[in-house]
C-alpha positions as CSV (number, residue, x, y, z in Angstrom):
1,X,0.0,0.0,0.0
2,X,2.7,2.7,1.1
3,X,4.9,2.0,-1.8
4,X,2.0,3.7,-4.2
5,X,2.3,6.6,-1.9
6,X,5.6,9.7,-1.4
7,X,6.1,12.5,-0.1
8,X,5.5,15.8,-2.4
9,X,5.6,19.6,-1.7
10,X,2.1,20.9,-1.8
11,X,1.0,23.0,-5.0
12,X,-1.2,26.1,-3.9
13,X,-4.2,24.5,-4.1
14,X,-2.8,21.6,-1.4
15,X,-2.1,24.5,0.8
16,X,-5.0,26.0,0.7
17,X,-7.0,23.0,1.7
18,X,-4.2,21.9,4.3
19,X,-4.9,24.6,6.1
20,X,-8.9,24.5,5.7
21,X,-8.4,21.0,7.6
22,X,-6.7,22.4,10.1
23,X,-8.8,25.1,11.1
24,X,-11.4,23.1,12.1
25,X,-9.2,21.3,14.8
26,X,-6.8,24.7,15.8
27,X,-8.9,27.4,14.6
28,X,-10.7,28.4,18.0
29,X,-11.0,32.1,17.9
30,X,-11.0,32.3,14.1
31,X,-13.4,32.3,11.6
32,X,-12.1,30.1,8.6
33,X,-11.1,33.4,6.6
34,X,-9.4,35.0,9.5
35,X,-7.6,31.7,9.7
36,X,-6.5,31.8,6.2
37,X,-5.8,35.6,5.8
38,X,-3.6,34.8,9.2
39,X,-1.4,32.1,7.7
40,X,-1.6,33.7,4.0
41,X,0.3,36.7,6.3
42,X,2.6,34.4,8.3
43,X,3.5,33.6,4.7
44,X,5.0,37.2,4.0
45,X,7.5,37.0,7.1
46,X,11.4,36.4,7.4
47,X,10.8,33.1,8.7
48,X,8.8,31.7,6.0
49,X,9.7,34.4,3.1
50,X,12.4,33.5,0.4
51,X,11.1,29.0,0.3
52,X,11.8,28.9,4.0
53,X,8.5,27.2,4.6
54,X,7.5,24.3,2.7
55,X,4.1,22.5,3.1
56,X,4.4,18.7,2.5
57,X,1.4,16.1,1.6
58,X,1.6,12.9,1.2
59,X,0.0,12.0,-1.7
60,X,-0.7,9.0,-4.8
61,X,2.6,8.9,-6.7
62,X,0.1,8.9,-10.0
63,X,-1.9,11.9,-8.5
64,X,0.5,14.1,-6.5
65,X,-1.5,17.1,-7.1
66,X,-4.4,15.9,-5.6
67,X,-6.6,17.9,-3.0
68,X,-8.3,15.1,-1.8
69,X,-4.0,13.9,-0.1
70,X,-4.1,12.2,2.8
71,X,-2.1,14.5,5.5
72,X,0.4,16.6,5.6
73,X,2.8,18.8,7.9
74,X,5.3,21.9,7.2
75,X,8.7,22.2,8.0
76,X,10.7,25.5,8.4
77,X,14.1,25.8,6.9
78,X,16.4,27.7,9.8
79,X,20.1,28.3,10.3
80,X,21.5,26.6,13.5
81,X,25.0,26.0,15.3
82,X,26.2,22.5,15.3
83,X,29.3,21.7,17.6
84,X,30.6,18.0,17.0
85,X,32.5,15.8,18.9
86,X,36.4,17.1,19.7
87,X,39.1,14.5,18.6
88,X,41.3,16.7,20.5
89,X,40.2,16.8,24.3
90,X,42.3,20.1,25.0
91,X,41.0,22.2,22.1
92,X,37.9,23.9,21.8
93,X,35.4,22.1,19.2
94,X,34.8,23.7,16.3
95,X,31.3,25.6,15.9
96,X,29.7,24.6,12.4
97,X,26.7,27.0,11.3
98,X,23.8,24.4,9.6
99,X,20.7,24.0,7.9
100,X,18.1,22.6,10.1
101,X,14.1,22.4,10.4
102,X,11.3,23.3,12.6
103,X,8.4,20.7,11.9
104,X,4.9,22.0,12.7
105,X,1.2,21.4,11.6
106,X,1.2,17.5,11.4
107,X,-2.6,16.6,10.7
108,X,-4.6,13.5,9.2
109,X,-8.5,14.1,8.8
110,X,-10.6,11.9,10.4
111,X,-11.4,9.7,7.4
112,X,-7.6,9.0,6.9
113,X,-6.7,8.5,10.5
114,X,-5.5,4.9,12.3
115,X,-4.4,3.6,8.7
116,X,-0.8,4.6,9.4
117,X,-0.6,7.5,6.9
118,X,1.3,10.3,9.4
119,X,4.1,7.4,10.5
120,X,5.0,7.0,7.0
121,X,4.9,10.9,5.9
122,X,6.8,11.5,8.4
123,X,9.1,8.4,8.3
124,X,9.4,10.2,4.4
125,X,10.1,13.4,5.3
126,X,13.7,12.3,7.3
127,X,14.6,11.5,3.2
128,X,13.9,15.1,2.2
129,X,15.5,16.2,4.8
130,X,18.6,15.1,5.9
131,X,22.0,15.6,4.1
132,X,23.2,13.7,1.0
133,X,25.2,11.4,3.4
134,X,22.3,9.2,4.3
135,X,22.7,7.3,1.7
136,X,19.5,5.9,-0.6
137,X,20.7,2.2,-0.2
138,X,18.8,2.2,2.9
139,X,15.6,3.3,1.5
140,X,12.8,0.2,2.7
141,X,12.1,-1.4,-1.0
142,X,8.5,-1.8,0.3
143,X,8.1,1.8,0.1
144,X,8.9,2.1,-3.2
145,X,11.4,4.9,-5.0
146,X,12.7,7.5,-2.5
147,X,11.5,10.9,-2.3
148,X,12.4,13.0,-4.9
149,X,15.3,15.8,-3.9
150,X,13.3,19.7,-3.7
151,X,14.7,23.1,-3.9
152,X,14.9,24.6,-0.8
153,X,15.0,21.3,1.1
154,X,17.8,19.2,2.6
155,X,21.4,19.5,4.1
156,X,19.8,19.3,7.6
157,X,21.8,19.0,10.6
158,X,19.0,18.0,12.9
159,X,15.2,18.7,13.0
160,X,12.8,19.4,15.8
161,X,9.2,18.9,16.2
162,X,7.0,19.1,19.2
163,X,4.9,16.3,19.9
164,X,1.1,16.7,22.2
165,X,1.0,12.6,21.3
166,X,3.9,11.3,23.9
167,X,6.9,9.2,22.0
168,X,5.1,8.4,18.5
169,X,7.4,10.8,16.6
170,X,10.2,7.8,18.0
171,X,8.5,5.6,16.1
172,X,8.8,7.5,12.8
173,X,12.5,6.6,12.0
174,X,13.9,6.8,8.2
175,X,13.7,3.1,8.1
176,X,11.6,0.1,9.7
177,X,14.4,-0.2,12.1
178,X,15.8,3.6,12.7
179,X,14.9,5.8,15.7
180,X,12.6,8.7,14.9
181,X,12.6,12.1,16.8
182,X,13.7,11.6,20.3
183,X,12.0,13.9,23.5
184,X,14.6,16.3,25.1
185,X,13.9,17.8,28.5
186,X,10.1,19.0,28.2
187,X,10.5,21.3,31.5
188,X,8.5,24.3,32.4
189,X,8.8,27.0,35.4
190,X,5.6,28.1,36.0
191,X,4.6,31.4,38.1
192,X,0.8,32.4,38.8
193,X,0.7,36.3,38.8
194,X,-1.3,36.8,41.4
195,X,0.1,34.5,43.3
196,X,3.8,36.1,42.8
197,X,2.5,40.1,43.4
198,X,0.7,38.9,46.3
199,X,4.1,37.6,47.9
200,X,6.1,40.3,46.5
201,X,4.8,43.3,47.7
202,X,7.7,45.3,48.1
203,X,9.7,45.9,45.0
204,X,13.1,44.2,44.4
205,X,15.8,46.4,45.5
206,X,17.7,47.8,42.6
207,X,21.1,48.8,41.9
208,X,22.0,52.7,42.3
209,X,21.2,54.4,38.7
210,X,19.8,50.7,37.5
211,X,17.8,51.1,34.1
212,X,15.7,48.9,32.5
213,X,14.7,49.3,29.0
214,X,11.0,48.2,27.6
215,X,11.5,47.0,23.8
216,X,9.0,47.3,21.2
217,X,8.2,44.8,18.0
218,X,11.0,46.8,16.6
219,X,13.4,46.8,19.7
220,X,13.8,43.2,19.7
221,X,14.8,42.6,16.4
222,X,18.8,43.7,16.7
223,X,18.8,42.2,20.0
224,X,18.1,38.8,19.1
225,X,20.7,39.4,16.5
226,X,23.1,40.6,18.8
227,X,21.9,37.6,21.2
228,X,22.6,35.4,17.8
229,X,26.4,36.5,17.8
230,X,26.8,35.6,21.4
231,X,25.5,32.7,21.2
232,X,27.9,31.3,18.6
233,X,30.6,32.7,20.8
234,X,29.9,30.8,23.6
235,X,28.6,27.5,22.5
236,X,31.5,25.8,22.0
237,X,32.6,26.3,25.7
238,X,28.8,25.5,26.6
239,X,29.3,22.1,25.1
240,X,31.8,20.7,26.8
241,X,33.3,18.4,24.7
242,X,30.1,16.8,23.6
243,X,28.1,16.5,20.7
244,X,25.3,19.8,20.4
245,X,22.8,21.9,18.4
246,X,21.1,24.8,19.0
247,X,18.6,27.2,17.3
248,X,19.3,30.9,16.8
249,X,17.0,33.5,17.8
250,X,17.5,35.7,14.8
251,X,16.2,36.0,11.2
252,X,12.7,35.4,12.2
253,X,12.4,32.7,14.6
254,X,11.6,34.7,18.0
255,X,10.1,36.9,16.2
256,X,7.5,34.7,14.7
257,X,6.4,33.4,18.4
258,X,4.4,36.9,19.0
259,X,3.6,37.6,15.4
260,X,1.5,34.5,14.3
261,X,-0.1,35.1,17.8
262,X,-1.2,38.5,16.8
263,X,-5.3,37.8,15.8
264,X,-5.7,36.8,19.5
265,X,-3.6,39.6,21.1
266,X,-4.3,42.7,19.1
267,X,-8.5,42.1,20.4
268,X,-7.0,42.5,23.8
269,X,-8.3,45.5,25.5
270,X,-4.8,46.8,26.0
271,X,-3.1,45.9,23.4
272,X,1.0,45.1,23.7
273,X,3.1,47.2,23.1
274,X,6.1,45.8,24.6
275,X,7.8,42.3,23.8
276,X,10.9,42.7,25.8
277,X,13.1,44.2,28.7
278,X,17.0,44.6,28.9
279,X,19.4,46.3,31.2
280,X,20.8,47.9,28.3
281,X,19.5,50.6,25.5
282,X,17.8,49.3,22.4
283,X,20.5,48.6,20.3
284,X,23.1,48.5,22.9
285,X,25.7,45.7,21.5
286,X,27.0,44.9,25.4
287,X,23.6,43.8,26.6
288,X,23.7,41.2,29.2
289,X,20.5,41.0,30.8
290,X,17.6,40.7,28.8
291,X,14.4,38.7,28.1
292,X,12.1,38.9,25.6
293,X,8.7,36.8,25.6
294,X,5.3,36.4,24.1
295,X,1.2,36.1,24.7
296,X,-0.6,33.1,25.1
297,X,-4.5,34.5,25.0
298,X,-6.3,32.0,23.1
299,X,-9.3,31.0,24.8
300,X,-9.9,28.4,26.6
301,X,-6.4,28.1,28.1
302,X,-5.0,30.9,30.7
303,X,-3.5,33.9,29.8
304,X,0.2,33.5,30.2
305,X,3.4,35.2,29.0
306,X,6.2,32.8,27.4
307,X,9.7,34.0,27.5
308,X,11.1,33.3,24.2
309,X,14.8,34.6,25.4
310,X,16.6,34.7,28.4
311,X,20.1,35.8,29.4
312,X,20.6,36.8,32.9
313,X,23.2,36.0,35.7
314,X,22.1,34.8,39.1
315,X,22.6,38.2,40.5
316,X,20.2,40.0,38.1
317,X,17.6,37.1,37.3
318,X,15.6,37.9,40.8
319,X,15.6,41.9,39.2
320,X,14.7,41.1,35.7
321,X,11.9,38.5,36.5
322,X,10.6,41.6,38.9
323,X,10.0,43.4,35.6
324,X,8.6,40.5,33.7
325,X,6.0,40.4,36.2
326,X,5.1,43.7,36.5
327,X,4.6,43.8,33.2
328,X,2.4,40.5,33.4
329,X,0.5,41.7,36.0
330,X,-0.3,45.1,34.0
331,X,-1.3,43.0,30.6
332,X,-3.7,40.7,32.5
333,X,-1.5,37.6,32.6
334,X,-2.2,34.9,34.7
335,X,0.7,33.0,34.3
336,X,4.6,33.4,33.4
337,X,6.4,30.4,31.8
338,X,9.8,29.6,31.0
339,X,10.9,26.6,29.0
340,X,14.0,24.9,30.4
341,X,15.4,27.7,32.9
342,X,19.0,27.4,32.9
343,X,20.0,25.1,35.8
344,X,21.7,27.9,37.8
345,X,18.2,30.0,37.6
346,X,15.9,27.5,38.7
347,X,16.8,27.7,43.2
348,X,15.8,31.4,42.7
349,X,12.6,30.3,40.8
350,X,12.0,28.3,43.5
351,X,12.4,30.1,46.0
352,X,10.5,32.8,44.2
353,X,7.5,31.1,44.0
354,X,7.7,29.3,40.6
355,X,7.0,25.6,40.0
356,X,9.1,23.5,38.2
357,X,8.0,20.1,36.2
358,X,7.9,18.1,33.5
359,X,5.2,19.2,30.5
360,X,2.8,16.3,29.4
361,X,2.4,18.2,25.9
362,X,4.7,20.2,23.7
363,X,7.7,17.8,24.1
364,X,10.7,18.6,22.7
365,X,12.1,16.4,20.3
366,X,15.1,16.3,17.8
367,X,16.6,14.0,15.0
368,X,19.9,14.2,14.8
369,X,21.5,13.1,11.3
370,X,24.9,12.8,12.4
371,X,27.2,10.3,13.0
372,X,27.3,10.4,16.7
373,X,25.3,8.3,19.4
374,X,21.8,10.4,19.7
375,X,21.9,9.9,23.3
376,X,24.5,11.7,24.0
377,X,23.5,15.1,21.8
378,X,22.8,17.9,23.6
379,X,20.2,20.4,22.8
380,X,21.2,23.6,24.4
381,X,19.2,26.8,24.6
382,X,16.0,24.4,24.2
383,X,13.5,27.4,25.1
384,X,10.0,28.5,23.7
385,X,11.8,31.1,20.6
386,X,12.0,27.6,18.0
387,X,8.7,26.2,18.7
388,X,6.1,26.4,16.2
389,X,2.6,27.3,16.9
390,X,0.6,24.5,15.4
391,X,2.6,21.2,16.5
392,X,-0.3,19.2,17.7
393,X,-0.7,15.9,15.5
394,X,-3.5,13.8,14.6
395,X,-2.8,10.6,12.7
């Protein structure tokens, strides 16, 4: 059965109706055409502008054009840093800027669904994917011809997705025997406004002459480029020695965390107006405090602020996180979450009131297509600035 099915990019029409499908399941808030005006904007951004973003459907290898496919998904083409393993235990590994993806909007209609269809798209997409290196001699022969290659597609380093379904994206390896996309530290620190202001009445001393900076939609944009630099600066030491990827904040990616949630916020009463808060001046190149975030608003689920970005010391995270929530508070947040707090944050989010755990839904999870052991790939800087919107699958 699969081997009279592949893997194609969508024509215009298949977009159309991919995302008619899903707006039925993730369209709660929208009418259909707000939906579709929505992602026909999305469309126009730096993160999907210039073939960055390529719907996929899996279709009839005699009818690829189809409308009537049988599911599809989306994958965003990104630039990474890549540190592989050192063969010289005293020198610094070198840093290796890569193509990667972001997988999102993984959906089966009902009619097609418990027939196996996702597994095997997405089993597919590894071949359209990965670098030249994984070799086509490995292709199942009861799937029939690989793939075909696509422009704007391939050379990855790694992809990410994040699974609401548990481990099933493990299952989905490039062969009947490969590993799929494995789950990385799903962690959340959780603080209840309320909860927090209530507690922390008095304000948090400050330094003498201490400034903090509110940055607009426009603010933000050379910080997380500056943030990108840094980032490649320090990775390699962040490594230590051992096989890692990471995601870069710049050239859309952040940015797209508050922009595709902008039909939900912009009917807020007070509408944002600020995105982030550094230490330093807009524009300031020696910034080293800063966070920058988004708003969760869609009903049903509580209003919450995600930090996309964080960089902060021990010494100034108690200040910053002052800010954050005053700002919260002010919007009409009830909630404040950060994905994977860096280790030597987390007793001062405790002791701050936060809760720390392990999520049940949006779990992180990578496929590495190098050579080295899977387990022991680290995904550093695994926060809420890669993560795609629409990431819930149905299969």
């Amino acid at each position: 059965m699969f081997a009279e099915l592949s893997l194609f990019p969508a024509t215009p029409e298949q977009v159309i109706e991919s995302r008619r499908r899903t707006w039925k399941q993730w369209g709660a808030g929208l009418s259909e055409e707000e939906y579709l005006y929505r992602d026909a904007v999305n469309d126009l951004h730096e993160i999907a502008r210039e073939g960055k973003l390529i719907t996929w459907v899996l279709a009839p290898r005699n009818n690829p054009q189809t409308t009537n496919f049988l599911c599809s998904c989306e994958t965003f083409r990104r630039v990474g840093l890549a540190v592989r393993a050192s063969l010289d235990a005293k020198s610094e590994p070198p840093v290796e800027e890569v193509t990667c993806y972001g997988i999102a909007s993984v959906f089966t209609p009902p009619s097609n669904r418990k027939r196996g269809y996702a597994r095997h798209m997405m089993q597919l997409l590894h071949w359209v994917l990965a670098p030249e290196s994984f070799s086509s001699e490995k292709f199942p022969e009861e799937w029939g011809a690989p793939p075909e290659n696509v422009e704007n597609a391939g050379k990855a380093a790694f992809s990410v997705l994040y699974s609401d379904i548990s481990n099933f994206y493990y299952t989905c390896g490039p062969t009947l025997n490969d590993e799929g996309w494995t789950i990385r530290e799903p962690i959340s620190t959780i603080f209840d406004v309320v909860e927090y202001t209530t507690r922390h009445t008095e304000a948090v001393p400050e330094e003498v002459n201490q400034q903090w900076y509110w940055l607009n939609d426009k603010d933000v944009l050379p910080l997380w480029n500056v943030d990108a630099g840094k980032i490649k600066s320090e990775i390699g030491i962040m490594s230590n020695g051992t096989p890692s990827f990471t995601f870069l904040p710049n050239q859309g990616v952040a940015e797209f965390q508050h922009l595709r949630q902008q039909p939900f916020w912009e009917k807020m009463v007070l509408r944002p107006q600020h995105w982030g808060i550094s230490s330093s001046a807009p524009g300031d190149t020696n910034v080293t405090t800063f966070a920058t975030w988004t708003l969760e608003v869609r009903p049903p689920t509580p209003k919450t602020l995600i930090i996309t970005r964080i960089r902060a010391s021990k010494t100034e995270f108690s200040r910053l996180l002052s800010k954050i929530m005053e700002h919260a508070a002010r919007s009409g947040m009830q909630k404040v979450e950060i994905w994977n707090t860096p280790k030597d944050l987390e007793p001062t989010a405790t002791r701050l009131g936060a809760k720390i755990f392990e999520r049940e839904e949006h779990l992180p999870a990578f496929k590495w297509y190098g050579k080295d052991d899977l387990f022991n790939v680290q995904w550093l800087l695994n926060e809420k600035s890669v993560i795609e919107l629409l990431n819930a699958t149905y299969f």
